[in-house]
C-alpha positions as CSV (number, residue, x, y, z in Angstrom):
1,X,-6.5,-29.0,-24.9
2,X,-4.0,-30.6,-22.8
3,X,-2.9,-29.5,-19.0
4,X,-0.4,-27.9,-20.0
5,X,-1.9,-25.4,-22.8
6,X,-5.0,-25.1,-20.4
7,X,-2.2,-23.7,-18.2
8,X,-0.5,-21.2,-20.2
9,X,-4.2,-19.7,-21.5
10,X,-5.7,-19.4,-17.7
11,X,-1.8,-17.5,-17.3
12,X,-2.2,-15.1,-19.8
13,X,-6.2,-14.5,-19.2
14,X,-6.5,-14.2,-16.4
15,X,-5.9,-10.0,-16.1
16,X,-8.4,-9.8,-19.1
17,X,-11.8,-9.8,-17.6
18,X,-11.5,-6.6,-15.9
19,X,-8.4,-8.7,-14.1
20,X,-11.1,-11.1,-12.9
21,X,-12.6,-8.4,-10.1
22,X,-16.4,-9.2,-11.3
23,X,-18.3,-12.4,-9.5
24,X,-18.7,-13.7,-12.6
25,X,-15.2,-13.5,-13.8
26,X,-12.9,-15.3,-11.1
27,X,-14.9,-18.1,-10.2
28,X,-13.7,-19.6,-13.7
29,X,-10.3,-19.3,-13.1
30,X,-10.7,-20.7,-9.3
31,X,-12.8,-23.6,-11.2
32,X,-10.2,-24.5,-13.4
33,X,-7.0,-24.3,-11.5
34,X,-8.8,-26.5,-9.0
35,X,-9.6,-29.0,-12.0
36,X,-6.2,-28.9,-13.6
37,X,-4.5,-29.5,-9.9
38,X,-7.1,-32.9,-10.1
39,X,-6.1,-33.6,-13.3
40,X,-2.0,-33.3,-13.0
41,X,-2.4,-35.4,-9.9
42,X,-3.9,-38.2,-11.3
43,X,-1.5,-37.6,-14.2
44,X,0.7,-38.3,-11.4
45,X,-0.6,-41.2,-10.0
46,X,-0.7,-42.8,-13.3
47,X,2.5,-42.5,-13.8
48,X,3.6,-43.8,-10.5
49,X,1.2,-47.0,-11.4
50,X,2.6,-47.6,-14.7
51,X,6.5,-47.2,-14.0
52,X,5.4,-48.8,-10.7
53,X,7.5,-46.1,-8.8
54,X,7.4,-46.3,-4.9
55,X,6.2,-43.0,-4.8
56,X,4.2,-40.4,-6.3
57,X,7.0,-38.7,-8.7
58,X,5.9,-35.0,-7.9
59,X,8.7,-32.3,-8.5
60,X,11.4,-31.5,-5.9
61,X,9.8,-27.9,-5.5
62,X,6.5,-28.9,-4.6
63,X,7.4,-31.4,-2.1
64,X,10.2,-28.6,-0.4
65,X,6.5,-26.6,-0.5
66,X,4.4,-28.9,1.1
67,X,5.3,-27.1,4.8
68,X,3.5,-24.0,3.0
69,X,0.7,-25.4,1.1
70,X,0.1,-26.9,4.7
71,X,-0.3,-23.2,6.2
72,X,-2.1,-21.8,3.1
73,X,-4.6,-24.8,4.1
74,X,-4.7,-23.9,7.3
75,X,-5.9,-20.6,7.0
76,X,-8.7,-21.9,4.4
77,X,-9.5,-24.0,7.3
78,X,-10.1,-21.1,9.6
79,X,-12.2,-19.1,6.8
80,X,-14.3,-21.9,7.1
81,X,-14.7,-21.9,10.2
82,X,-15.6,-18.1,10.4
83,X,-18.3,-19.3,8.4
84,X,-19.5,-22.0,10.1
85,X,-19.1,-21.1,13.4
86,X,-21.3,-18.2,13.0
87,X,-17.9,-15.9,13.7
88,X,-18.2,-14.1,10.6
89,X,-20.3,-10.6,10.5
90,X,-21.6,-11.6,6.9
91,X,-20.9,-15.1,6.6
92,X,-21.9,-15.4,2.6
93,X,-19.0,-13.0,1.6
94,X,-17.1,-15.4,4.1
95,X,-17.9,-18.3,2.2
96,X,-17.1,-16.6,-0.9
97,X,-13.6,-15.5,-0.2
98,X,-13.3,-19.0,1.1
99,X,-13.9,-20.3,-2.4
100,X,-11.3,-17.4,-4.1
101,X,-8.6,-18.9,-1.5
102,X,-9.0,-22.3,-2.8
103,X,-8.7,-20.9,-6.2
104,X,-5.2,-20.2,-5.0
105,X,-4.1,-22.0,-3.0
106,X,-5.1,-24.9,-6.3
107,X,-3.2,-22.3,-8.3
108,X,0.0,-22.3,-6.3
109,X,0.3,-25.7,-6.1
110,X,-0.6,-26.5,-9.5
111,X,2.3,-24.0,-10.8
112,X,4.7,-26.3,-8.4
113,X,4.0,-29.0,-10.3
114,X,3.5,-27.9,-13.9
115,X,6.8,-25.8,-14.0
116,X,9.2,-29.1,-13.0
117,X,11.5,-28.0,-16.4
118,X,13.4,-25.3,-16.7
119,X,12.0,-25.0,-20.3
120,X,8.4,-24.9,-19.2
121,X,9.7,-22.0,-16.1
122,X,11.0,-20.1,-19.3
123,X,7.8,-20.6,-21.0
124,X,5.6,-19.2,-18.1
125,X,7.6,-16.3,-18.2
126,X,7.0,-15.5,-21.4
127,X,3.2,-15.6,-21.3
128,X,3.6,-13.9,-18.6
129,X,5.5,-11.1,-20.2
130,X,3.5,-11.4,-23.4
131,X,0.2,-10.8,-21.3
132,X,1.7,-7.6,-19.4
133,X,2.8,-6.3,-22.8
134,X,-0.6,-6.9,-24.3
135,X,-1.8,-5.1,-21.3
136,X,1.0,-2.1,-21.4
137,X,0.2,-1.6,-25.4
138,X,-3.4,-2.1,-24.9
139,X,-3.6,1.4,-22.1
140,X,-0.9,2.9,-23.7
141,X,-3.1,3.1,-27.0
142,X,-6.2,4.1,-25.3
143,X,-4.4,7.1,-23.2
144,X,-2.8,8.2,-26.9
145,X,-5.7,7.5,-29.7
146,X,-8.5,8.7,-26.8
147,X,-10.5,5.9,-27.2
148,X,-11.1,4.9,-23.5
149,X,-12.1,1.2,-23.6
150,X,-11.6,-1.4,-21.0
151,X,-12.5,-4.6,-21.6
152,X,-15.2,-4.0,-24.2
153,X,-16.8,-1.2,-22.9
154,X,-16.1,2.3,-22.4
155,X,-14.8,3.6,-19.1
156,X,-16.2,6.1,-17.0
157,X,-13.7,6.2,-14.3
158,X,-9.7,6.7,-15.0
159,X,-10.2,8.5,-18.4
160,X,-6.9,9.9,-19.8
161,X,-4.6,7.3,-17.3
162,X,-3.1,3.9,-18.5
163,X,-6.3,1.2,-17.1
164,X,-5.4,-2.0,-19.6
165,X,-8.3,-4.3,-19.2
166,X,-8.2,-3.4,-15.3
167,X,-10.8,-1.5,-13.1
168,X,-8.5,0.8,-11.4
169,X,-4.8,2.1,-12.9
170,X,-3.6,0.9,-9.5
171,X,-4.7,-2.7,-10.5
172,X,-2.8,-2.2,-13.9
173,X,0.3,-0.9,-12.1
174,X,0.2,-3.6,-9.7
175,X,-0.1,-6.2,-12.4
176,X,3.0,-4.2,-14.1
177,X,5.0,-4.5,-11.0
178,X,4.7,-8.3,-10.6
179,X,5.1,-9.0,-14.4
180,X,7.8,-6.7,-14.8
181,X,9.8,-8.4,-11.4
182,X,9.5,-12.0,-13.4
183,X,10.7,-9.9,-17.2
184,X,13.8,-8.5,-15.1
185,X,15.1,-11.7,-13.6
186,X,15.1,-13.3,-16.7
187,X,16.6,-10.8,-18.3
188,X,19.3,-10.9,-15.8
189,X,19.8,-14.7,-16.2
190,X,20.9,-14.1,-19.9
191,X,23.1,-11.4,-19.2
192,X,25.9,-11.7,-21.1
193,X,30.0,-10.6,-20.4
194,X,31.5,-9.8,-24.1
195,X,35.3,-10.9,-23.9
196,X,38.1,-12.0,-26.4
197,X,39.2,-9.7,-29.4
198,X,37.2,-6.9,-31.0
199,X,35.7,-8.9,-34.0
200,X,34.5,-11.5,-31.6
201,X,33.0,-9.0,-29.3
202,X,31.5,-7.6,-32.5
203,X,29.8,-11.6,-33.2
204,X,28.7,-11.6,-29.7
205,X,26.6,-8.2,-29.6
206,X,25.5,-9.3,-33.1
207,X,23.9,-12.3,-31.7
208,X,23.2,-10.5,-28.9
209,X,20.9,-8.6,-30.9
210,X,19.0,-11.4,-33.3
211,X,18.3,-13.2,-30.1
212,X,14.7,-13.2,-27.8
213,X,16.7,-11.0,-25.5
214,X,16.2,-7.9,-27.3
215,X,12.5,-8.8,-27.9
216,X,12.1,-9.3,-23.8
217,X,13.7,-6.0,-23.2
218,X,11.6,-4.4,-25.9
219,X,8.5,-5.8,-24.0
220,X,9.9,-4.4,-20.4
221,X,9.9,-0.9,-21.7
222,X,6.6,-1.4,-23.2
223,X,5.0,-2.3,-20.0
224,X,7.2,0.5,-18.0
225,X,6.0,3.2,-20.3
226,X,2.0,2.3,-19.4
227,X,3.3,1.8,-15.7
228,X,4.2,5.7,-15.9
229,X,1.0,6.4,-18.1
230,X,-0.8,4.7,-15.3
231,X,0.5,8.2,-13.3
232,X,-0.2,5.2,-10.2
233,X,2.0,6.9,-7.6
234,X,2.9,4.2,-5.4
235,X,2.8,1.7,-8.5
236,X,6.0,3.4,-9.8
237,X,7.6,4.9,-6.4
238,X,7.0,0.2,-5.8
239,X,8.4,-0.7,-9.3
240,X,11.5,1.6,-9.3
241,X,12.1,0.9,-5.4
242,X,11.9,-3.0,-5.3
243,X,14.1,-2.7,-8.2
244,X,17.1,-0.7,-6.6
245,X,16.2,-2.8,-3.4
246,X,16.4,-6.6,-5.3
247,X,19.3,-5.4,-7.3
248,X,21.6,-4.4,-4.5
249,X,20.2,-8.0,-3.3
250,X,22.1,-9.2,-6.7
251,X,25.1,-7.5,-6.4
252,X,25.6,-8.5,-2.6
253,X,24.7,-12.3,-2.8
254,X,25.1,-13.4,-6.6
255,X,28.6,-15.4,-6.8
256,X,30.2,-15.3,-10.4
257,X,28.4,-12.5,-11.3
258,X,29.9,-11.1,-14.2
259,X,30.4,-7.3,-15.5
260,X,26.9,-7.2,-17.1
261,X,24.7,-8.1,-14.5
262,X,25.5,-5.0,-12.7
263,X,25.1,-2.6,-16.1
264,X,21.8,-4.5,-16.9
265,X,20.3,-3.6,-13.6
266,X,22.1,0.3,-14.2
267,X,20.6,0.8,-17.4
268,X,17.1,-0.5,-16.5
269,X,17.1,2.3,-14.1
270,X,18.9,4.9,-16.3
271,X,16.9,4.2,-19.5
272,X,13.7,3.7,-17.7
273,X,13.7,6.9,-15.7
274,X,15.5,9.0,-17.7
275,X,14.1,8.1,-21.5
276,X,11.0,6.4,-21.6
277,X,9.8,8.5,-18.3
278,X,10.7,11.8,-20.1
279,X,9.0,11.0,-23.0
280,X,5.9,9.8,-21.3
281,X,5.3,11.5,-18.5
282,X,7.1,10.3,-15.8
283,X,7.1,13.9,-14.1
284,X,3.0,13.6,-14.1
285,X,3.6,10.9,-11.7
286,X,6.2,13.3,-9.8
287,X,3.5,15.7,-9.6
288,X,0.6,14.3,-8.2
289,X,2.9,12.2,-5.4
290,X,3.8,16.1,-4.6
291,X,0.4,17.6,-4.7
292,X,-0.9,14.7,-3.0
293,X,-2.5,16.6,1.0
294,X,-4.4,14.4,3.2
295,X,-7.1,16.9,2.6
296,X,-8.0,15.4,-0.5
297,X,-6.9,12.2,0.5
298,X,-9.4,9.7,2.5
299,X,-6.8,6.6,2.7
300,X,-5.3,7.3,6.0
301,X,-8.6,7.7,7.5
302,X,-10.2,4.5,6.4
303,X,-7.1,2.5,7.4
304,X,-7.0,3.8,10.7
305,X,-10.7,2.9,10.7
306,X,-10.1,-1.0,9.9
307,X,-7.2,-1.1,12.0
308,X,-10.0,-0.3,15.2
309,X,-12.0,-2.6,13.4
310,X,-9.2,-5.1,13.8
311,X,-8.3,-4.3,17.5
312,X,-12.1,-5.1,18.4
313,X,-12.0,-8.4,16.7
314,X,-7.9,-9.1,16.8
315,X,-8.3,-13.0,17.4
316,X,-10.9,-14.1,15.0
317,X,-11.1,-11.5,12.7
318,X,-14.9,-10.3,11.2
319,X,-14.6,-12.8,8.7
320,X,-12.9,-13.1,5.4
321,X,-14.2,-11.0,2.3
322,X,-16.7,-9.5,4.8
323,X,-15.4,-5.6,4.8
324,X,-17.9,-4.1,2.4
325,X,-20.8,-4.3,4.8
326,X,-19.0,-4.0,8.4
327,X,-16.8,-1.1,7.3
328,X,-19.8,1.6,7.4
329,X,-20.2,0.3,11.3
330,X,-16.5,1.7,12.0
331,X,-16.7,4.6,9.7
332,X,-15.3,8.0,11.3
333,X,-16.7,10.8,10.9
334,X,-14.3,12.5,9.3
335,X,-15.0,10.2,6.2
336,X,-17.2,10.9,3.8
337,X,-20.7,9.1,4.0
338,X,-21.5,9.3,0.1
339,X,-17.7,8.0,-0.2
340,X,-17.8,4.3,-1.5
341,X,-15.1,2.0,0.0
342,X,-15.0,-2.1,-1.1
343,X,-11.5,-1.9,0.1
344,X,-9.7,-0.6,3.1
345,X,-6.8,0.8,0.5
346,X,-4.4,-1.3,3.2
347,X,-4.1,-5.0,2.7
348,X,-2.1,-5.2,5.8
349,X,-4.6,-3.7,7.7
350,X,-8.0,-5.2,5.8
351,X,-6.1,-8.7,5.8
352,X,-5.4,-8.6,9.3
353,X,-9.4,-7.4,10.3
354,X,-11.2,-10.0,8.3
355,X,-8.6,-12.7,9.6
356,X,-7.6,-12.0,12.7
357,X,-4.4,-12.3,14.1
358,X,-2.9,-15.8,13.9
359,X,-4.1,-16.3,10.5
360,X,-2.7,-13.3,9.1
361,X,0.7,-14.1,10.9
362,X,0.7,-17.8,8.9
363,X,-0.3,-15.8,5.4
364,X,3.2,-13.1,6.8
365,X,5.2,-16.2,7.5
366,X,4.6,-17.7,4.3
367,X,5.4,-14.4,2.1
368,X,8.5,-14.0,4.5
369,X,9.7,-17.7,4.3
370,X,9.1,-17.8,-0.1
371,X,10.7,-14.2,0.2
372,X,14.1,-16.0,2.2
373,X,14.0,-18.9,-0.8
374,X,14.4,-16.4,-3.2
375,X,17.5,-14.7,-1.5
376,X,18.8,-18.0,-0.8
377,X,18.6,-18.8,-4.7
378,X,20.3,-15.7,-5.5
379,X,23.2,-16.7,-2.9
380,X,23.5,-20.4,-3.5
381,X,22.0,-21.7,-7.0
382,X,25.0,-22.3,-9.3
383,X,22.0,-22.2,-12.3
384,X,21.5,-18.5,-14.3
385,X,17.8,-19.3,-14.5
386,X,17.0,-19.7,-11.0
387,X,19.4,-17.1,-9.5
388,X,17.4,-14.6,-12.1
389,X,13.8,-16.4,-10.9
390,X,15.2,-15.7,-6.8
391,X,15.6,-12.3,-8.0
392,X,12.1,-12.4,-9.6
393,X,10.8,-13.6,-6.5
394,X,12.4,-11.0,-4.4
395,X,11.2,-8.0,-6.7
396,X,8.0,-9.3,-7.2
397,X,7.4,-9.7,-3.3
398,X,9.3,-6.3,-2.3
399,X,7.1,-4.0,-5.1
400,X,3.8,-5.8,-3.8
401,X,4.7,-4.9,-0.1
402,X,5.3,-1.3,-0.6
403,X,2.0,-1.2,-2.6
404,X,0.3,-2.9,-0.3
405,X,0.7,0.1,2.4
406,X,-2.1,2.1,0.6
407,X,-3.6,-0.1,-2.2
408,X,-5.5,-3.6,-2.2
409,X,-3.8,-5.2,-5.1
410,X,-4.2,-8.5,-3.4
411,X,-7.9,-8.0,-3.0
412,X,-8.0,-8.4,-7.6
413,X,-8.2,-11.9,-8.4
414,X,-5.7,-11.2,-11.1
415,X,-2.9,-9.6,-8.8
416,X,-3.4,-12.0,-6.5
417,X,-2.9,-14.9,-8.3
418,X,-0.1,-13.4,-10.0
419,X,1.0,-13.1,-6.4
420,X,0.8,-16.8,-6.2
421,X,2.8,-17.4,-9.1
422,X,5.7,-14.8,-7.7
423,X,5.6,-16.8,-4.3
424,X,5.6,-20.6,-6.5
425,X,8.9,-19.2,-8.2
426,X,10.7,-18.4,-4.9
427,X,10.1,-21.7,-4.5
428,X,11.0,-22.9,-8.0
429,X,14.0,-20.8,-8.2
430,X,15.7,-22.8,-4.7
431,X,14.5,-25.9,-5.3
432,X,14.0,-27.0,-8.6
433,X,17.1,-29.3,-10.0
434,X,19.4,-28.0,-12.1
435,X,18.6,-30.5,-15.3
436,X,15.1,-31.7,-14.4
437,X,13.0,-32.9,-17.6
438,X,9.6,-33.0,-18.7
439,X,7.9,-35.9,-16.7
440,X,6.5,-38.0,-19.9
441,X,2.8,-38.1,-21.1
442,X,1.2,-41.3,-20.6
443,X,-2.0,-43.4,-23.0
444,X,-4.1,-45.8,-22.0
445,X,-2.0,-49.3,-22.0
446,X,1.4,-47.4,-22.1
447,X,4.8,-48.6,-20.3
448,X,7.1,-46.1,-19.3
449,X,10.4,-45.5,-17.9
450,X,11.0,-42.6,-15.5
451,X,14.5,-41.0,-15.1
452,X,16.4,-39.8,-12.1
453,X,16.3,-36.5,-12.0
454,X,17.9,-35.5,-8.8
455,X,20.3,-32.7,-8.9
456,X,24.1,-32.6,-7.2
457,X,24.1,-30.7,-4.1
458,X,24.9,-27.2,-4.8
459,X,28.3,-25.8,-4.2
460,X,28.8,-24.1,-0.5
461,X,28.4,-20.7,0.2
């Protein structure tokens, strides 16, 4: 199995094993996207030997990133020393989460390099999309037939709600969101305007219809009808919200944006809400976001608990990965003590108290500065693909921060590396030149020649 294969099965994977939240299910993937960022890098240097380039040949997007993967570092830096220095209150979940972060960090920089074609960016989606369907179909069919299996055994929590292969519906909806962001955009990059006479508009929808485009879409509504069967509140208020939100983005910024773009983005709305939502449920959703009292509701509570947690330790932080054993030292009373929290239900808050404050302002900076490559790309790429991959990135990043408010999506290896791959295609999408190619593979003894593949400056604003 090549690096590139070993790629595209870790993508679609990697939600399967309960979306990697077991300590025996995310190490693997941190393993190998460590390994396969070794492995493309001496790919790399192998290539720079034998064309005998004057520098390492590594894709436009990854060297733009190199100012991020240089804060990402710097706040694995710090985890380590929370650890070292004795700053953490339980230093082996410390060392742990240090060892999840380099999983990612690996992973985003390993997805800089391996998507350097627009073919291969197309391919990513596409697992990506075939692995959130799989998910979708796979609740979808459990809620319907009864059958109530996770990932090979039966569940005992979330019966009779959409799950997937996930631990928690809010884990599914979260994986929906992010999947469903990178679907949308590349949707949008093959929208298409229908001109001339009536017999050719009648060729064009024709074609319209035998092409992957309808498949894609089929897939979207696949995944938005478990989203709803998920009856994850803040999942769909997210989805639905970061959708209006990045599509008035689209209209605002996108130059040459033709007719369809702004009926795609319409009828995602309309059809979603008003069809597949009827049909399944959507006004179960509606109901328990209205039913929801904070008398049967503990979230509020336990944020405001870690954000005192976080005000006692603002600088340093009590260590990364180290809220399941300091939480019951700040629990209020008003909290249930039989009550079971691993996660604060806040990653703003539970980021900022294991991290302290400058850390967690480098991890907001780097979400904020991916976040302002992805409007740029909508504004100033002349390319379809990465003005629909901006508006990926924009989704993806909006639906994951109004989730974040009272879920820890970030805190499930799968989400979060997902996460990683939304923040790599902001990147991507601003970056990346227009009519890159695959760099070459090389054998033992092999000459090569490696092509120019800068792109002309874009066209002003």
């Amino acid at each position: 199995m090549n690096r590139w294969t070993a790629y595209q099965v870790m993508l679609f994977t990697l939600p399967l094993p309960f979306g990697g939240y077991r300590d025996w299910a995310w190490p693997w993937f941190a393993a190998v996207a460590v390994i396969l960022l070794l492995l493309e890098v001496n790919h790399l240097l192998r290539i720079r030997h034998i064309a005998r380039l004057p520098a390492i040949p590594f894709p436009t997007a990854f060297i733009k990133a190199l100012p991020l993967i240089g804060l990402l570092a710097m706040v694995q830096l710090w985890v380590l020393v929370q650890w070292a220095a004795g700053i953490s209150y339980s230093p082996f979940d410390t060392y742990t989460a240090f060892l999840r972060g380099l999983g990612l960090i690996s992973f985003f920089a390993l997805t800089l390099l391996m998507l350097h074609s627009r073919e291969r960016v197309k391919r990513a989606v596409w697992i990506v999309a075939l692995a959130a369907a799989f998910q979708a179909l796979f609740g979808a069919v459990m809620v319907l037939t009864g059958l109530e299996f996770g990932f090979f055994i039966e569940k005992q929590y979330y019966r009779g709600v959409a799950t997937g292969t996930f631990v928690n519906r809010n884990h599914l909806a979260g994986y929906l969101e992010m999947s469903l962001a990178l679907g949308i955009g590349f949707l949008l990059a093959q929208s298409t305007y229908y001109s001339g006479s009536l017999r050719q508009r009648m060729r064009q929808m024709v074609a319209m219809l035998l092409s992957d485009k309808v498949v894609l879409r089929l897939l979207l509504a696949v995944m938005v009808i478990a989203l709803v069967l998920s009856r994850s509140r803040m999942g769909n208020t997210a989805f639905f919200a970061s959708l209006m939100l990045a599509g008035g983005l689209a209209l605002l910024l996108m130059r040459n944006k033709s007719r369809s773009t702004t009926i795609l983005l319409a009828s995602l709305l309309v059809i979603d809400i008003a069809i597949v939502g009827t049909f399944f449920g959507v006004e179960k959703v509606a109901d328990r976001l209205q039913n929801t009292t904070a008398e049967h509701e503990s979230r509020d509570e336990v944020t405001r608990d870690t954000v005192n947690m976080w005000r006692q330790n603002l600088i340093t932080g009590i260590g990364a990965g180290a809220f399941i054993p300091v939480y019951p030292a700040f629990r209020s009373a008003d909290v249930k003590e039989n009550a079971i929290y691993n996660n604060a239900h806040n990653d703003y808050a539970q980021f900022g108290a294991e991290f302290g404050l400058p850390a967690y302002l480098t991890l907001a900076a780097v979400v904020l500065w991916c976040f302002w490559w992805g409007v740029m790309a909508m504004r100033l790429r002349n390319s379809d693909l990465y003005k629909g991959m901006g508006f990926s990135a924009c989704m993806g990043i909006i639906a994951i921060a109004i989730h974040s408010a009272v879920d820890f999506n970030l805190q499930v290896p799968a989400n979060a590396w997902m996460f990683m791959l939304v923040l790599a295609m902001a990147v991507i999408a601003r970056w990346a030149p227009h009519n890159a190619q695959p760099l070459p593979e090389i054998k033992r003894h092999a000459t090569l020649k490696v092509e120019d593949q800068s792109e002309p400056a874009e066209r002003p604003a």
